[in-house]
C-alpha positions as CSV (number, residue, x, y, z in Angstrom):
1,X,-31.0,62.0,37.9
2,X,-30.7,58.9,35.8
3,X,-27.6,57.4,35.6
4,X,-26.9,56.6,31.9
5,X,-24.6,53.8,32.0
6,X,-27.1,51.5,34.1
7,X,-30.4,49.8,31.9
8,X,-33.5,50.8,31.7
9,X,-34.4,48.4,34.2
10,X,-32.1,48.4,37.4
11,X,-32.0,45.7,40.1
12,X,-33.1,48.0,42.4
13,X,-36.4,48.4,39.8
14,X,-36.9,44.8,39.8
15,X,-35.9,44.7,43.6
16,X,-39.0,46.6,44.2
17,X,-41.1,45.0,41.6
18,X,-40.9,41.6,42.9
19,X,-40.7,42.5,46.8
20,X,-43.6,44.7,46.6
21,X,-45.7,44.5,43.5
22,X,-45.5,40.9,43.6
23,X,-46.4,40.5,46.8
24,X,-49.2,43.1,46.6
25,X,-50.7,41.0,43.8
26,X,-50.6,37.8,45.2
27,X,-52.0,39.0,48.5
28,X,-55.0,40.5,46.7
29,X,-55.5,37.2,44.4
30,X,-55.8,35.0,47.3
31,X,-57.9,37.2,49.1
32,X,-60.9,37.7,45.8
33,X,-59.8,33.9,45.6
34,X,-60.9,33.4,49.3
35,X,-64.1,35.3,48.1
36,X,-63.1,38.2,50.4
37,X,-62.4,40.6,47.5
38,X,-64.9,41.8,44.5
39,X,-63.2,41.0,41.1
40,X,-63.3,44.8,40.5
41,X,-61.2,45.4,43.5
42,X,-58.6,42.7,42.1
43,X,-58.0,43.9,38.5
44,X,-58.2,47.5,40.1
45,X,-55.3,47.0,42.4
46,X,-53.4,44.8,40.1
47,X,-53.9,47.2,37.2
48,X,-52.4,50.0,39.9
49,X,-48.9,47.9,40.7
50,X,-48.7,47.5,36.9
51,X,-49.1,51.3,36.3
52,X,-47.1,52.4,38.7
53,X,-44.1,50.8,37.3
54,X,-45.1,51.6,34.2
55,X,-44.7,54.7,34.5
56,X,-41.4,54.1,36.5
57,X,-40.2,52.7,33.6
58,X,-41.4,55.6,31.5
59,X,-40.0,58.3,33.7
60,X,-36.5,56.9,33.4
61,X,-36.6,56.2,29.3
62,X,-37.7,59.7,28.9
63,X,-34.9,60.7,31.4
64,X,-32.0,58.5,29.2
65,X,-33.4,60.0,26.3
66,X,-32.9,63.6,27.5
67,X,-29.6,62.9,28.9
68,X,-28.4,61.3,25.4
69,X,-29.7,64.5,23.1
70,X,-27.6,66.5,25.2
71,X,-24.9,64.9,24.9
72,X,-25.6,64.8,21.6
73,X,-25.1,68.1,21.1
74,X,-21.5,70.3,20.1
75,X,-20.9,73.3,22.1
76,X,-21.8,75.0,19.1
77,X,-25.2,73.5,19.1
78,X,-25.8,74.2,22.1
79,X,-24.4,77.7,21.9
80,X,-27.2,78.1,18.6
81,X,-29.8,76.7,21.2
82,X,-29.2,79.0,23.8
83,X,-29.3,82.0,21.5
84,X,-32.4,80.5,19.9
85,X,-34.3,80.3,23.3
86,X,-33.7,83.9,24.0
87,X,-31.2,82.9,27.5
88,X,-28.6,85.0,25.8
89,X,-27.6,88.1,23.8
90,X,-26.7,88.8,20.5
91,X,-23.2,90.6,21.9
92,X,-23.0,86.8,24.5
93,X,-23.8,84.9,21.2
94,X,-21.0,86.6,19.2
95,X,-18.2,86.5,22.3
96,X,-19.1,83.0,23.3
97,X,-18.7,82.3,19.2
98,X,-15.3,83.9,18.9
99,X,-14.6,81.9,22.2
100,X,-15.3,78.7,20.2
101,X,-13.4,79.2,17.0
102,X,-10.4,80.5,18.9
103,X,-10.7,77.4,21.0
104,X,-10.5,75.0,17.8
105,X,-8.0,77.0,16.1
106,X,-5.6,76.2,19.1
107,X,-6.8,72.5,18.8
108,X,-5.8,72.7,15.1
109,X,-2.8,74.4,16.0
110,X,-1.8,71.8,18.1
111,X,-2.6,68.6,16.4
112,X,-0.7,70.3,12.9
113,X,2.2,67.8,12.9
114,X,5.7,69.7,13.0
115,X,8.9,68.6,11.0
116,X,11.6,68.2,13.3
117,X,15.0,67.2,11.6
């Protein structure tokens, strides 16, 4: 799971990046520059490290992005999507509905402001 509070890029991302795919692509430059590699071979395994953390990078934006429309979501929402989806009853939907309105009628009740004097 993706951690929301860190970037989109983490150390350990770039960690890897320039340890491994770094290295990878320098090795294989000087060996096509040592004439011991076709050209072909080259871009192929360069374009490889680049699409490998390309997608990397992709996996983990799609990840954030699923973690923040969740979060995005009331309880309500999410009680409407659940319903919607068919993962629960028409009696769950209406007892998990009278669970929420009781629930923010007690908030209510409690943040009302009483007159002490």
């Amino acid at each position: 799971m993706v951690d929301p509070e860190e970037g989109l890029i983490t150390d350990f991302m770039l960690g890897m990046m320039i340890v491994f795919g770094a290295d990878i692509i320098a090795l294989v430059a000087l060996l096509w520059a040592g004439g011991l590699l076709s050209t072909t071979v080259f871009v192929g395994v360069t374009g490889a490290v680049v699409a490998v953390y390309a997608v990397w990078i992709g996996w983990r934006w799609w990840q954030r992005r699923q973690h923040h429309k969740k979060a995005d979501r009331t309880p309500l929402d999410e009680l409407k999507h659940q319903y919607a989806a068919g993962e629960i009853t028409d009696a769950e939907f209406e007892r998990k509905l009278d669970q929420l309105v009781e629930a923010d009628e007690r908030v209510d009740d409690e943040t009302e402001p009483t007159l002490d004097r």
